[in-house]
N, C-alpha and C positions, 0 to 999 in steps of 0.2 A: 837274877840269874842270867837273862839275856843278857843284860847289860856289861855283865864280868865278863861273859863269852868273848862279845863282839870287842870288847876292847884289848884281852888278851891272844884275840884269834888272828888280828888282822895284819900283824909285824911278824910273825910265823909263818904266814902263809906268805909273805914277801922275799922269806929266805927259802919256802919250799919251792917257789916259781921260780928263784934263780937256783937252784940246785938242779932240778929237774931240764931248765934251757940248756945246761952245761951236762947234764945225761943223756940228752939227745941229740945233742949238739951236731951229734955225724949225720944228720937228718937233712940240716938243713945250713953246715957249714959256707957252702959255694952258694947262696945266694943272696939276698939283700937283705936277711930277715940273721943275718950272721952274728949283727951286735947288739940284739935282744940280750944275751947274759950282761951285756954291760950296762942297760939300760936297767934289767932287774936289780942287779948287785948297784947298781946306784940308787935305787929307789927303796933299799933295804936300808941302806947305810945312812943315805938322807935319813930317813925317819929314825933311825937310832940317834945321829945328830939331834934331829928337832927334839926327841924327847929327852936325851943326857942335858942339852941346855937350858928345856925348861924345870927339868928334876931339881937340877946342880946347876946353879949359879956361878960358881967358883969356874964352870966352863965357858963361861959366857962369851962372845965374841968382842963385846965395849966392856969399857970401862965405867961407864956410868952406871950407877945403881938403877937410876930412873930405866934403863936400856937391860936390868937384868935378865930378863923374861925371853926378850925379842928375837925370834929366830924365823920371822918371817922369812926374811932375808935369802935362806937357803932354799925355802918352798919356790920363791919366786924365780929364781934363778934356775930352779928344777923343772919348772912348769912350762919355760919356754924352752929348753932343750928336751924334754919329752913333748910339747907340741910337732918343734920341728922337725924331731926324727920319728915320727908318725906320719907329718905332711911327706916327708919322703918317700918313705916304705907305699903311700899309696897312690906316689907320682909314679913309681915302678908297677904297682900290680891292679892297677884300673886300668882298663883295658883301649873305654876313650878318650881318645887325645882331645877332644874338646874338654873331658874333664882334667886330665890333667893339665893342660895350660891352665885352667881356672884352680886347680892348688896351688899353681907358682903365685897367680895371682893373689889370691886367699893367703898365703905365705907373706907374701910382701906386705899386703895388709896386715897381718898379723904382726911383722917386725913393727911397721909403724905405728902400730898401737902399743907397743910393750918400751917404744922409748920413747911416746907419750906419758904414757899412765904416770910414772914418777912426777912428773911435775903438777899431780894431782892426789895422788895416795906417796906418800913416803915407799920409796921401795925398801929401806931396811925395816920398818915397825910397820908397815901395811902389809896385805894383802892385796895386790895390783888385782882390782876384780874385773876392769873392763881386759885387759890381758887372757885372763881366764877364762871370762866367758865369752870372747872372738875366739880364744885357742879352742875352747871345748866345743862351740859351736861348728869351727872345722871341721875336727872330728868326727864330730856326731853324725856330719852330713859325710864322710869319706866312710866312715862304716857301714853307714846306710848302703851307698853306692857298693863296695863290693859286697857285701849280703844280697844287694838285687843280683849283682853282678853272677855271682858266685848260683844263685838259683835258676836264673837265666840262661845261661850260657854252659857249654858244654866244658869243662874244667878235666884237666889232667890229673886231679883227684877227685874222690865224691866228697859233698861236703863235710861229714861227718870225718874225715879222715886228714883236713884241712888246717894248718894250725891258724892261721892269719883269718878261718872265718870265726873261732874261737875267741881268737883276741879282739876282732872285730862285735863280734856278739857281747864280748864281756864290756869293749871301751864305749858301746852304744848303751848298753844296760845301766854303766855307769852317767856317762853323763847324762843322759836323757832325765836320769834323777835327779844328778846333785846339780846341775847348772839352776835348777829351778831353785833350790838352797843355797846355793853360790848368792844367787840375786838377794835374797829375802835379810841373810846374813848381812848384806850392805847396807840396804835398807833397817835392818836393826840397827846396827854400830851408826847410823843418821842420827835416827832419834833415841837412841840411849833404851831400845825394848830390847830385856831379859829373855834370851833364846829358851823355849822351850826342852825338854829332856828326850822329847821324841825325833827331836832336830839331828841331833848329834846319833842318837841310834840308827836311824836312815840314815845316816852319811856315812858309818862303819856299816852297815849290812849290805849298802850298795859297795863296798871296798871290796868286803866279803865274795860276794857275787862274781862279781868281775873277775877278782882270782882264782876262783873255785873256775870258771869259767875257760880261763888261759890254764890254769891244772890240767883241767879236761884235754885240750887241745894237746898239749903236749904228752901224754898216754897213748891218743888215740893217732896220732898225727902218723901220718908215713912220708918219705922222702918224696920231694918235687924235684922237677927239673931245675939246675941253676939256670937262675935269672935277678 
């Protein structure tokens, strides 16, 4: 019963977070948080991609039968344009300049490792995991930072009323989970060990979470000053 939930729940909740950026949209149009609907409606679309190609074959991107399945391809490609428009958004709204120099930093590290990784994991049939977990690691630690930020400091919103501490809460709740899975996963796919059934539940309840999370946010959010 969980199981049917969390797999039919979490590509829904992807079209209701971009439906909802694009209902509030007058909220938060003038400021840097503006191309969130494209980033959602891309993350909807991607994952309708990833699952029409691994359904249906006949859509496949190769030609190869051996290549039918493989749609890593477009994850990977996804993961480093939603890393770096994340590093952005929190080179604008962290508040110290010594941390954001250290995103640009953390950035440039991050490219260098994403045109790494290929010449070690196949980017079209892999999963780039050192990519992913440098990208999530960023993250995890830029969410951190404005959640302190945000309860620290005296804010032109309260935080309950904040969408960026929503999305923050959700991308921390997120990764702080799956990057420990991210890893475990690689290390399976080494030695050929059979991922357990609670693997993949925890990785759809954390997707879960996170959205229901950014949901929140945008409900509750009230307009900021453009910046």
């Amino acid at each position: 019963m969980l199981r049917y939930f969390l797999e039919n729940a979490y590509v829904p909740l992807y079209g209701i977070t971009f439906l909802l950026s694009l209902y509030r949209y007058s909220k938060y149009f003038d400021t840097k948080l503006k191309y969130l609907p494209i980033i959602f409606i891309y993350t909807f679309l991607n994952e309708m991609l990833g699952s029409l190609i691994f359904e249906y074959p006949e859509y496949r991107f190769f030609g190869s039968d051996a290549l039918a399945f493989y749609n890593m391809v477009i994850y990977n490609i996804y993961n480093v344009i939603f890393c770096l428009y994340f590093f952005r958004i929190y080179t604008f709204y962290l508040d110290n300049e010594k941390i954001k120099t250290g995103i640009q930093y953390a950035s440039i590290a991050f490219l260098i490792v994403a045109t790494i990784n290929p010449f070690y994991e196949d980017f079209v049939t892999s999963s780039q995991t050192a990519t992913y977990v440098v990208g999530g690691l960023i993250i995890l630690v830029c969410s951190t930072l404005y959640l302190r930020q945000v309860f620290t400091t005296k804010n032109e919103i309260p935080w309950k009323n904040d969408l960026l501490f929503w999305i923050s809460l959700g991308l921390f709740v997120f990764y702080a989970g799956y990057l420990p899975i991210k890893i475990l996963r690689f290390y399976h796919s080494i030695y050929n060990i059979t991922e357990g059934t609670h693997v993949r539940l925890t990785h759809l309840s954390l997707i879960v979470i996170m959205y229901l999370l950014i949901i929140i946010g945008f409900l509750r959010m009230r307009r900021r000053l453009p910046r």
